[in-house]
C-alpha positions as CSV (number, residue, x, y, z in Angstrom):
1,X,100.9,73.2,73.6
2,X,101.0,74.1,77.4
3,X,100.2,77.8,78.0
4,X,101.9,77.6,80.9
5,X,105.8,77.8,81.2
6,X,108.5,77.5,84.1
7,X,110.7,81.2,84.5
8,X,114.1,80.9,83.7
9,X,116.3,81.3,87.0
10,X,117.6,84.5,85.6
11,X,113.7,86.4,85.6
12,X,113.3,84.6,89.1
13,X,116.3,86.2,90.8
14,X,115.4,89.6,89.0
15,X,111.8,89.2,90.4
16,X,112.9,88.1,94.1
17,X,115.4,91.0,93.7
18,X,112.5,93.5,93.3
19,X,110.2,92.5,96.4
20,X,113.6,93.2,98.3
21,X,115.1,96.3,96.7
22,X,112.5,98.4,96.2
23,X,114.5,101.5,95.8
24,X,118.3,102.6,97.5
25,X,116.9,103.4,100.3
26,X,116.1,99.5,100.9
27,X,120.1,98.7,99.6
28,X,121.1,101.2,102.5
29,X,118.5,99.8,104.8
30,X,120.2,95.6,104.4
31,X,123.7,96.8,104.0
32,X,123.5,98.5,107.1
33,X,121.2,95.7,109.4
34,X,124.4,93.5,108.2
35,X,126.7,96.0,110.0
36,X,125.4,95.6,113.1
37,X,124.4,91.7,113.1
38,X,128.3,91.8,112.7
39,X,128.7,93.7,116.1
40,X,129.8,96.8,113.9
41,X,130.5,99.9,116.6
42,X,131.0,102.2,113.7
43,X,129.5,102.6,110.4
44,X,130.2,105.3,107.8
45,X,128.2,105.6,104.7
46,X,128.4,107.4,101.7
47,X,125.7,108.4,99.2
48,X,126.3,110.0,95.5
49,X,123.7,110.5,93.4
50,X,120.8,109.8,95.6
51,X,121.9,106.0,95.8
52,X,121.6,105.4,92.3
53,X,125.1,106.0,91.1
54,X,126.9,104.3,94.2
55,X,126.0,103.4,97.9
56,X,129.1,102.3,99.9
57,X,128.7,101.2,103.7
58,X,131.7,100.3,105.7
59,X,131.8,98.6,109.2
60,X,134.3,97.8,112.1
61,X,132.2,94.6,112.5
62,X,133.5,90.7,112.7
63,X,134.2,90.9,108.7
64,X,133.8,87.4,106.6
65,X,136.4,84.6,106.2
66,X,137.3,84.3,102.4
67,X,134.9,81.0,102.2
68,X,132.3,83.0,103.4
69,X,132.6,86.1,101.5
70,X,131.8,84.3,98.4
71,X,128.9,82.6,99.7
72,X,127.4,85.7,100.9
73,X,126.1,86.7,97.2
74,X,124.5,83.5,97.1
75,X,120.7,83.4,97.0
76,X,119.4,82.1,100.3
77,X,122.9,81.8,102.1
78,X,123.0,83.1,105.7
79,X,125.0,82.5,108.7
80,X,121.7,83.7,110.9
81,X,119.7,80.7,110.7
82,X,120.4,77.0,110.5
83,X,116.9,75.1,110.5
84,X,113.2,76.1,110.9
85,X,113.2,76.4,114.5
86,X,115.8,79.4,114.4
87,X,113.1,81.2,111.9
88,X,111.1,81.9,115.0
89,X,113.6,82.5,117.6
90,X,115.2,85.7,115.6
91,X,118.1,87.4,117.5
92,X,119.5,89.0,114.2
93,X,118.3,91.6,111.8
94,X,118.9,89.9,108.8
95,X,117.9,86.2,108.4
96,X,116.7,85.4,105.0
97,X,119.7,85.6,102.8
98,X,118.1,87.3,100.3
99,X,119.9,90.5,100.8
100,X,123.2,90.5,99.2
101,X,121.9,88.4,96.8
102,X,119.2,90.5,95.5
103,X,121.5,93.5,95.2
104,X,124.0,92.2,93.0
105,X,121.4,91.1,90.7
106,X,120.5,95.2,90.2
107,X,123.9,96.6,90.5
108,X,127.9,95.8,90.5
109,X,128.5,95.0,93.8
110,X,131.8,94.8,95.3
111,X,132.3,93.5,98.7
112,X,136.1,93.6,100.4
113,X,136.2,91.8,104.1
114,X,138.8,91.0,106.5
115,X,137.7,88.9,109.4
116,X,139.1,88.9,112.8
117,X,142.7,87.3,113.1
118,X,143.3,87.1,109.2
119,X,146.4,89.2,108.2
120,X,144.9,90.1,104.4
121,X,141.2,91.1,103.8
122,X,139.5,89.7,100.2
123,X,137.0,91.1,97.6
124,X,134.5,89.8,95.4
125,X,133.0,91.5,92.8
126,X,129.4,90.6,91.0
127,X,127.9,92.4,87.8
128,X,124.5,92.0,87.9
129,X,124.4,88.4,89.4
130,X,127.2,87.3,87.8
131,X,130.2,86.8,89.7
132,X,133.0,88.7,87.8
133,X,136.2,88.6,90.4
134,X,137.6,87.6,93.8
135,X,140.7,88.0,94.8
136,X,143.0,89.2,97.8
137,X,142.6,92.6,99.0
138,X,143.9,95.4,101.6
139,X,141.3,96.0,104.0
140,X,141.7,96.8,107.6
141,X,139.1,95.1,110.1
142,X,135.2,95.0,108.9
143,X,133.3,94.8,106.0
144,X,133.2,97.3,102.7
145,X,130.6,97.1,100.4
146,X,130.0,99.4,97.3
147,X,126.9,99.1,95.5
148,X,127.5,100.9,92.0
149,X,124.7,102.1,88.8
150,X,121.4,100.5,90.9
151,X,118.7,99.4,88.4
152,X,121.0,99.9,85.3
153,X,119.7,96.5,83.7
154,X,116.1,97.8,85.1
155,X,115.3,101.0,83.0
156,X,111.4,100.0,84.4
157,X,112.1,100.3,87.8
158,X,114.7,102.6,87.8
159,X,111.9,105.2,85.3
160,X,109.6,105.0,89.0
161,X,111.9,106.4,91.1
162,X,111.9,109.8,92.2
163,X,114.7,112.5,91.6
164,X,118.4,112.3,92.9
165,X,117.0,114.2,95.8
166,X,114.5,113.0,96.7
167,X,116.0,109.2,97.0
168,X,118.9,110.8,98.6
169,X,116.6,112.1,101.3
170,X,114.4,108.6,101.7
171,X,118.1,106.8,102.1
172,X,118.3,109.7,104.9
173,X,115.2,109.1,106.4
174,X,115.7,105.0,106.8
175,X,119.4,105.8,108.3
176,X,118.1,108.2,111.2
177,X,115.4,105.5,112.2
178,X,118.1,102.7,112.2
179,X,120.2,104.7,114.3
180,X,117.6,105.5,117.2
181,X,117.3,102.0,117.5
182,X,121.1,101.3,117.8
183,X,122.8,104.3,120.3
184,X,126.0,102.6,120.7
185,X,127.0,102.9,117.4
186,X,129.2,105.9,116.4
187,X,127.7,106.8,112.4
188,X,129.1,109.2,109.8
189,X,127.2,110.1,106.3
190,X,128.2,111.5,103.4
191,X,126.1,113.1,100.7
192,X,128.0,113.1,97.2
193,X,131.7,113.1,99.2
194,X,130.4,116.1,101.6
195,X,130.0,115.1,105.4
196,X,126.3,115.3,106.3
197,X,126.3,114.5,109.6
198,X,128.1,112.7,112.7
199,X,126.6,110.9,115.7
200,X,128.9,109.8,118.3
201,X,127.3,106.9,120.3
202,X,125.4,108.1,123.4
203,X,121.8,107.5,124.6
204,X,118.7,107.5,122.7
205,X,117.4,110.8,124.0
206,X,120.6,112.6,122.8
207,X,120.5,111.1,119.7
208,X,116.7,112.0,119.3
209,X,117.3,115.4,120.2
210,X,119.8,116.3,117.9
211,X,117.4,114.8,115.1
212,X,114.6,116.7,115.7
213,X,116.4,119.8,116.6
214,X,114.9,120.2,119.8
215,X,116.1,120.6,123.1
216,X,115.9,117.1,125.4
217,X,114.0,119.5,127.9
218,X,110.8,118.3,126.0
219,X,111.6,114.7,126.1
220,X,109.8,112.5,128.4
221,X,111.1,108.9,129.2
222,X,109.2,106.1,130.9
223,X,110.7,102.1,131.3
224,X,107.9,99.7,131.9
225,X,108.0,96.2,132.5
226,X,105.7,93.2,132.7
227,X,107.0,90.4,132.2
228,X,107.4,89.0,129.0
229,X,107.8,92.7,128.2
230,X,109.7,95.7,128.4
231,X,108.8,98.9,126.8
232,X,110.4,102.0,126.6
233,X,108.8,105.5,125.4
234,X,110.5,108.1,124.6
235,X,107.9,111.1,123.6
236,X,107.8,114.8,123.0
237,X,105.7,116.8,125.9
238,X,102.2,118.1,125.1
239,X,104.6,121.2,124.4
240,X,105.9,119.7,121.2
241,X,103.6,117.9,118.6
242,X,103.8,117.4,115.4
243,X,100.8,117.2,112.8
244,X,101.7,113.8,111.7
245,X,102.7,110.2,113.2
246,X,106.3,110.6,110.8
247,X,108.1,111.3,113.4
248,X,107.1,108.3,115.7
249,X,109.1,105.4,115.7
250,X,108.6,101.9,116.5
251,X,111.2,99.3,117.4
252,X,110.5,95.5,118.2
253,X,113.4,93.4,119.6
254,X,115.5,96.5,118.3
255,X,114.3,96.4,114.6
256,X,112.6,99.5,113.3
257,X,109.4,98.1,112.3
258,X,106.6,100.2,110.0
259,X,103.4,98.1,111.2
260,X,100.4,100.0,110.4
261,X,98.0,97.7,113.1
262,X,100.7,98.3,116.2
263,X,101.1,101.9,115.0
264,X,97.3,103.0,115.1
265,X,96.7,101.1,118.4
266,X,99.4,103.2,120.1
267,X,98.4,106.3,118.6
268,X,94.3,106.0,119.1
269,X,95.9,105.4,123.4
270,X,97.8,108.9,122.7
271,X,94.8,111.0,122.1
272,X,94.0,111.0,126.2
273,X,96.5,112.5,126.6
274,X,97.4,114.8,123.6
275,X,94.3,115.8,122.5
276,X,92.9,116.1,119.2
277,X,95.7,118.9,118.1
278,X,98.9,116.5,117.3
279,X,101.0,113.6,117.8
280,X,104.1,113.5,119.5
281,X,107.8,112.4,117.9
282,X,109.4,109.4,119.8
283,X,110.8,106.4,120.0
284,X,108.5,103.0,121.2
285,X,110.7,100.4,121.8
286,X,109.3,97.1,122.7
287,X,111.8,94.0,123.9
288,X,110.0,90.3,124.2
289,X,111.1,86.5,124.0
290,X,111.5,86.1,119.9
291,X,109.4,83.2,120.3
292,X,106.6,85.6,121.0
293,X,107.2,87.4,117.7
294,X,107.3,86.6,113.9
295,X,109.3,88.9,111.6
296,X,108.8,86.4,108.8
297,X,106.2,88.9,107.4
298,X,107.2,91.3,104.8
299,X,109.6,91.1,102.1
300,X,111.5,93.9,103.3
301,X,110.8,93.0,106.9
302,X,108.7,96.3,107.8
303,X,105.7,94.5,109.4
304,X,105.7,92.0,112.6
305,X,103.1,89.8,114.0
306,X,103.0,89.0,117.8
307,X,101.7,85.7,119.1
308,X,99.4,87.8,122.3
309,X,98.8,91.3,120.4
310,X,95.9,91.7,123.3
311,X,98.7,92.3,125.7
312,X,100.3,95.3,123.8
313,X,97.1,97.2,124.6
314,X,97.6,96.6,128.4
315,X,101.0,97.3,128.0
316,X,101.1,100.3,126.3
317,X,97.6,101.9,128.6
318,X,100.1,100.9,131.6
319,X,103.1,102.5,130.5
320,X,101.6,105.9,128.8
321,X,98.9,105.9,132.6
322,X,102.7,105.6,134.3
323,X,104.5,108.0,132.2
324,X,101.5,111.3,132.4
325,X,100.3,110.6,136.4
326,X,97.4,108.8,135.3
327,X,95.9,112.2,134.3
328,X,92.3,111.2,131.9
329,X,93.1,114.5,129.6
330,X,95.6,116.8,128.5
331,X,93.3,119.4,126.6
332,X,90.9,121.0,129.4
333,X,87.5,121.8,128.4
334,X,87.0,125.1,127.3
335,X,84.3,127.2,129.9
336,X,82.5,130.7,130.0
337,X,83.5,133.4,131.5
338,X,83.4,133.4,135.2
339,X,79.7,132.8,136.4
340,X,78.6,131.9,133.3
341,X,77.5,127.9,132.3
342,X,79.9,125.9,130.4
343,X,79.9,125.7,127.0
344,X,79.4,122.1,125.6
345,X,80.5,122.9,122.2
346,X,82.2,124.7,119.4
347,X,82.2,128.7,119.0
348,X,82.1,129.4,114.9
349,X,84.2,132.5,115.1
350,X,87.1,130.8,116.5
351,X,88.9,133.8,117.8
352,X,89.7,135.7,114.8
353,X,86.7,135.2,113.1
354,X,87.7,134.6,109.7
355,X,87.3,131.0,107.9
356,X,85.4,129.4,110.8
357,X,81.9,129.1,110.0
358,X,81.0,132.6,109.0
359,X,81.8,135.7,107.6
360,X,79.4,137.8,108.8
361,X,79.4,138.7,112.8
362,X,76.3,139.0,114.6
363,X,74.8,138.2,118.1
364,X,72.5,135.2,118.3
365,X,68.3,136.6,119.0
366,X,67.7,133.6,120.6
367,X,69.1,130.9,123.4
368,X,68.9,127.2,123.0
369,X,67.5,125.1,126.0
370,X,66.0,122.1,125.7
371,X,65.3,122.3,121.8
372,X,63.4,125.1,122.5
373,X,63.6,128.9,121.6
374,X,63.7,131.4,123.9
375,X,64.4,134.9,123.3
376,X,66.9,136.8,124.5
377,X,68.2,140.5,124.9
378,X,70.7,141.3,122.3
379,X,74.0,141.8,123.5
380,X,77.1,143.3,122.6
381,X,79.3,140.3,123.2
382,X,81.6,140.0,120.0
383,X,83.3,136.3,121.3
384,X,79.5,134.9,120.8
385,X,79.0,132.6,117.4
386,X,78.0,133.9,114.2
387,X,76.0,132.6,111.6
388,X,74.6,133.2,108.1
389,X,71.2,132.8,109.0
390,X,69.4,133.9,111.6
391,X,67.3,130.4,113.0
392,X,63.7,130.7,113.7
393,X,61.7,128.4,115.5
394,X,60.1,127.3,111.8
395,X,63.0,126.9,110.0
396,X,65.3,125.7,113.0
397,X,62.8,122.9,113.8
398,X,60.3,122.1,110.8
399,X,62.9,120.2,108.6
400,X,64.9,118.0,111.4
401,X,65.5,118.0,115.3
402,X,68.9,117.6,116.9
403,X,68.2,114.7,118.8
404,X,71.6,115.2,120.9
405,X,75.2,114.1,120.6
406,X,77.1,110.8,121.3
407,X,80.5,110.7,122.6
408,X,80.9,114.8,121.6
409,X,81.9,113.2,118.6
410,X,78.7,111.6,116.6
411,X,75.5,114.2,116.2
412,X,72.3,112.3,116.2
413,X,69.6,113.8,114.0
414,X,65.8,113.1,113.1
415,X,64.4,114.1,109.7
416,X,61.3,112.6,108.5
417,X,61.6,108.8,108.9
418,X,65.5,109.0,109.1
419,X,68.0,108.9,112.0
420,X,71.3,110.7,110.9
421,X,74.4,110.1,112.6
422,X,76.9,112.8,111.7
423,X,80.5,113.0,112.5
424,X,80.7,116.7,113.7
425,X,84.2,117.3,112.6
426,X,83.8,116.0,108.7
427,X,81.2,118.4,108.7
428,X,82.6,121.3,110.3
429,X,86.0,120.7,108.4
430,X,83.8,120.6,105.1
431,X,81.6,123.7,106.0
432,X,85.3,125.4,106.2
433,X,86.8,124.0,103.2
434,X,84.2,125.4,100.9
435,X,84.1,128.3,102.6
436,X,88.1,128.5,102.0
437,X,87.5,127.4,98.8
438,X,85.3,130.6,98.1
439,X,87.4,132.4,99.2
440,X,90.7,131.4,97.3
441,X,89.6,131.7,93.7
442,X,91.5,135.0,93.8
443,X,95.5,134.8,94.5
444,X,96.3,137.2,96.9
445,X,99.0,137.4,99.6
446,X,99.1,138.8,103.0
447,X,102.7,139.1,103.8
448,X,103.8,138.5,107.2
449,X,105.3,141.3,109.7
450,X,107.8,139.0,111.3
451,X,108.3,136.0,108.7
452,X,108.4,132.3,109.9
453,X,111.5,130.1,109.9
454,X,110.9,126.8,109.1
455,X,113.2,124.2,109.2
456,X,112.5,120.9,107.2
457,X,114.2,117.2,106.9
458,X,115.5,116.1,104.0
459,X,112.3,114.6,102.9
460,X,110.2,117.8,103.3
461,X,112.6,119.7,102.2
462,X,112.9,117.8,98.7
463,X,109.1,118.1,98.1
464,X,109.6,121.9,99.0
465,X,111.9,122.2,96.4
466,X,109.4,120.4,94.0
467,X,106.8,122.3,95.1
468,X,108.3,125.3,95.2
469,X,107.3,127.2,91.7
470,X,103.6,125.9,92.8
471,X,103.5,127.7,96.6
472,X,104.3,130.7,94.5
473,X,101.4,130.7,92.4
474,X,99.6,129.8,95.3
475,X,100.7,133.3,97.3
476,X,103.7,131.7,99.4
477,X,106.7,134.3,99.7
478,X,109.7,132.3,101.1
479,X,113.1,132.7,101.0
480,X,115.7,129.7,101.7
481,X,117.9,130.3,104.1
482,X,120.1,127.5,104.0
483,X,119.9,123.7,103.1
484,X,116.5,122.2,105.5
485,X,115.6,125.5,106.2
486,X,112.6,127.9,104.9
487,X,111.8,131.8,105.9
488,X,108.5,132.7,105.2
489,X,108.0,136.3,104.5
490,X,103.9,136.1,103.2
491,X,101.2,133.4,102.6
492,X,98.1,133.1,101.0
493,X,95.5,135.4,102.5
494,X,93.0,132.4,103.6
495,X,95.6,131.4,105.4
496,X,96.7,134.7,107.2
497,X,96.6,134.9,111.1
498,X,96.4,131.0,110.7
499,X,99.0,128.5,111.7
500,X,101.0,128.3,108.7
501,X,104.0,126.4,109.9
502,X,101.6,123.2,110.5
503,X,99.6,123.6,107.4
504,X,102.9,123.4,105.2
505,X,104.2,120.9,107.7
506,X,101.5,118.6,106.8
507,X,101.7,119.3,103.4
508,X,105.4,118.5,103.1
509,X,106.2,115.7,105.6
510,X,103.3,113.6,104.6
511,X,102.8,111.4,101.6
512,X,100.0,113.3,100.0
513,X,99.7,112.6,96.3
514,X,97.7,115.7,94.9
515,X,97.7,116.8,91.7
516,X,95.9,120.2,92.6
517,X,98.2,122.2,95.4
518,X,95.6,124.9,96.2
519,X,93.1,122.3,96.8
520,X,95.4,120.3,99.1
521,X,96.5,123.4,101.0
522,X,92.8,123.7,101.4
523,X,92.4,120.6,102.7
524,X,94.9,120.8,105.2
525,X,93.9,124.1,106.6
526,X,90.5,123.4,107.0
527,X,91.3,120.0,108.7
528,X,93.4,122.1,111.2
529,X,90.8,124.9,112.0
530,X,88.4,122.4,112.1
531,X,87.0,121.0,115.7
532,X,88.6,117.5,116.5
533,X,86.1,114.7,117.7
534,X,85.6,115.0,121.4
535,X,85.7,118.4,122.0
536,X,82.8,120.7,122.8
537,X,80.2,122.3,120.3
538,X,77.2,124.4,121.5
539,X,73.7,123.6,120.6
540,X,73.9,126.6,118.3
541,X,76.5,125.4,116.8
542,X,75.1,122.0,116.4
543,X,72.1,123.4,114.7
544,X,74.0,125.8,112.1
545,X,76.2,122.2,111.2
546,X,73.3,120.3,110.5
547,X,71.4,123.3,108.7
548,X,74.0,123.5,106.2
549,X,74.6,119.9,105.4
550,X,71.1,119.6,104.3
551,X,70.9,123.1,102.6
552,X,74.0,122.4,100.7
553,X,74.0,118.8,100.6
554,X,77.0,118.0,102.0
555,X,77.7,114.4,101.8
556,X,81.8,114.1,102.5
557,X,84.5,115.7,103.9
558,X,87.3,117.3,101.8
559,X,89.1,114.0,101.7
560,X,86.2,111.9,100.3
561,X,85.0,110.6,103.6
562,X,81.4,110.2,104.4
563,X,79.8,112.7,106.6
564,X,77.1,110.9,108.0
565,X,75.5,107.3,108.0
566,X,71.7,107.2,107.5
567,X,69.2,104.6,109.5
568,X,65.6,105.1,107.9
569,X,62.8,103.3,110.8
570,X,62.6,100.8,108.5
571,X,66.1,99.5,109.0
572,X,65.7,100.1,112.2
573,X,62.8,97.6,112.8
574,X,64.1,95.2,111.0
575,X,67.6,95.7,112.7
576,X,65.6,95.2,116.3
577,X,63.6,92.1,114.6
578,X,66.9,90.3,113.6
């Protein structure tokens, strides 16, 4: 007897449906790309139960003929494309006819249309892919759709999703993105029958703005063409960055796209000019020839492939060389005090001396030059590094030699028959961590004289909710002031007289699964008072790094990633050989 069996076309259509609908978020994502492929110039959604109870999405748009309306919940029906040639000359959003489809095979969908020039508007009605009702119905111009109990005949996927909030606020999330890439279009949402918010059309920048909550003062704006392209970036100033990429936004041919491979090459061209302390919030918005561009890539359409991606390097170097005066850094290297030689490195006190490197303050009895020791007076210069140890010549030296640095990122380090090449800022963040970690094990707060107002979106401010009874035990005092926004009255004591805003901001707005919340807010503060790569560290500071790796074995940073990657001479000669 075969093993192996065809699927019924019921557990095919329920399969299909999931690669689509991943959650409401994705319902509110399709229903609203068919708004505007209909030349919709307003759209008003409503949201109850964070999407799972009932989505409904109306447009102004062209609306469906009667004919057409019933075809639309048909699996692979589309008006978008006609043959395989139209697959890759894509003008629409939509194009697979999957959408509708794959919704009313999770939910009861209801759909009432009126298309232009028709005096009476019509509504079908499907019950978890089975067609229940059409008939005539009053509608004016547009499109209504209502997408009721999501996932009821899926108790599996609907047991993943997160609460009513937090799906309320992803739903959120993927309508703001939509809308930067679609200005013209005047959009109302409401959140369980409440208004939420209201964007009249206007530009990009304005609309930006207002979602951020910053002033347009920090925007900066730069067109760039080169033909087949266009690009247009919209970015925050140097003034204004953010400790995530969450807030950057990428649109191809007007699609909001998620592409992890276009995303990292624009953000590694960023770091010339922001430095090592942020990313900017923005809107990249790329416009080619669709023949130059295939969309055909992820079920839900988040990822794109270009046909030249070489030229999207040159492209986005030009524009961001255009848009900053051609300037090689933001960040200047840090110097001496007048008269004095510059620094090349890292000082471990770090201002307020606390978690840096040390806890104990003293003045160096030596100078570095040359990997040599030379004595020097002692001084009563408190800004100058402090250490645990005091080196010696012996113990400096005997046991490795700093061999130098490579791209003031990279340390290069001899010990016995082994080249070491150590990434300076895994290490120093891990040196920090464990020190942090230390010196956490005791709860205590250090409240705040003037507290910290903090506001959050609807995602952050979801997981602050969730998190909430946590940061307490953790030393957090907060009060909420209103709906997105947080006042923070007293913080964890490792934490005082640091940035606190941008440690909770990276906890919050990022997707960082953690089951241990002291041990992620560790994390995150150490990776901020850590050195970034490229920035200076001084030989002393070199040495005290690499002292402690090898005392205390330190093999990864607090995030799991190796430290350093280890040649032995052997490899070596064998790697020259090959």
């Amino acid at each position: 007897m075969p093993k192996i069996n065809i699927l019924p076309e019921e557990i095919v259509a329920k399969i299909a449906a999931g690669e689509v609908i991943e959650r409401p978020a994705s319902v509110v994502k399709e229903l609203v790309e068919n708004s505007l492929d209909a030349g919709a110039t307003q759209i008003r959604i409503e949201l109850y139960g964070g999407g799972l109870e009932e989505i409904t999405v109306y447009d102004d748009g062209e609306g469906m003929e009667p004919e057409d309306l019933r075809l639309s919940v048909k699996r692979h029906a589309t008006s978008k494309i006609k043959s395989l040639s139209d697959l890759y000359s894509l003008l629409t959003l939509g194009f697979r006819g999957e959408a509708l489809a794959s919704i009313a095979e999770v939910s009861k969908l209801t759909i009432k249309s009126r298309a232009k020039g028709l005096n009476t508007g019509y509504e079908v009605y499907v019950e978890f892919g089975k067609e229940v009702s059409f008939k005539p119905s009053a509608l004016k111009q547009g499109t209504l759709v209502s997408v009721k109990d999501l996932f009821a005949n899926l108790p599996a996927r609907k047991a993943f999703l997160k609460s009513k909030r937090a799906e309320t606020a992803k739903a959120l999330e993927v309508i703001r993105g939509i809308m930067l890439s679609h200005p013209t279009v005047k959009w109302e949402v409401f959140v369980e029958g409440e208004p939420y918010f209201r964007i009249e059309a206007g530009s990009i920048e304005a609309i930006l703005a207002k979602l951020l909550s910053i002033d347009e003062r920090y925007l900066l704006t730069k067109e760039y063409a080169k033909l087949p392209y266009h690009l247009k970036l919209i970015l925050t100033s140097q003034e204004k960055v953010y400790p995530h990429t969450r807030y950057l936004y990428f649109f191809v041919n007007r699609r909001w796209v998620k592409d992890e491979r276009l995303g990292k090459l624009f953000v590694s061209l960023l770091k010339k000019y922001y430095g090592s302390y942020g990313f900017p919030a923005g809107v990249v918005s790329i416009s080619l020839p669709p023949q130059l561009v295939d969309f055909n890539v992820h079920p839900a359409k988040w990822e794109v492939r270009f046909r030249r991606e070489g030229d999207l390097f040159h492209l986005f170097s030009s524009a961001l060389e255009d848009l900053f005066g051609r300037r090689s850094s933001f960040i200047k290297e840090r110097t001496k005090r007048e008269g004095k030689e510059e620094i090349e490195d890292l000082p471990l006190s770090f201002g307020r001396d606390v978690y840096r490197v040390s806890e104990s303050d003293f003045v160096p009895s030596y100078e570095l030059k040359t990997n040599t020791l030379q004595p020097q007076e002692k001084t009563a210069e408190k800004s100058l590094p402090s250490f645990e140890k005091k080196y010696t010549p012996d113990d400096a030296l005997h046991d490795f030699r700093l061999i130098g640095a490579f791209k003031r990122s990279y340390l290069l380090v001899e010990r016995g028959d082994e080249l070491f090449i150590i990434d300076q800022h895994a290490l120093a963040e891990r040196i920090i961590y464990e020190r942090l970690k230390a010196k956490a094990k005791e709860v205590r707060t250090q409240k705040l004289i003037i507290g910290k107002t903090i506001p959050l979106d609807e995602v952050a401010f979801s997981r602050f909710l969730a998190l909430k009874d946590e940061l307490l035990r953790q030393g957090f005092i907060f009060k909420i002031l209103q709906e997105g926004t947080i006042l923070i009255l007293g913080v964890p004591d490792y934490l005082a007289g640091e940035d606190v805003e941008w440690v909770l901001r990276s906890l919050l707005e990022e997707e960082v699964p953690s089951l241990d919340l002291r041990d992620e807010l560790l994390k995150q503060a150490s990776c901020l008072l850590a050195r970034k790569k490229g920035e200076l560290f001084s030989e002393e500071e070199k040495l005290y790094l690499v002292e402690r790796m090898f005392r205390d074995s330190l093999f990864t940073c607090p995030h799991g990633r190796p430290i350093f990657y280890k040649l032995s001479l052997l490899d070596l000669k064998n790697l020259i050989k090959a």
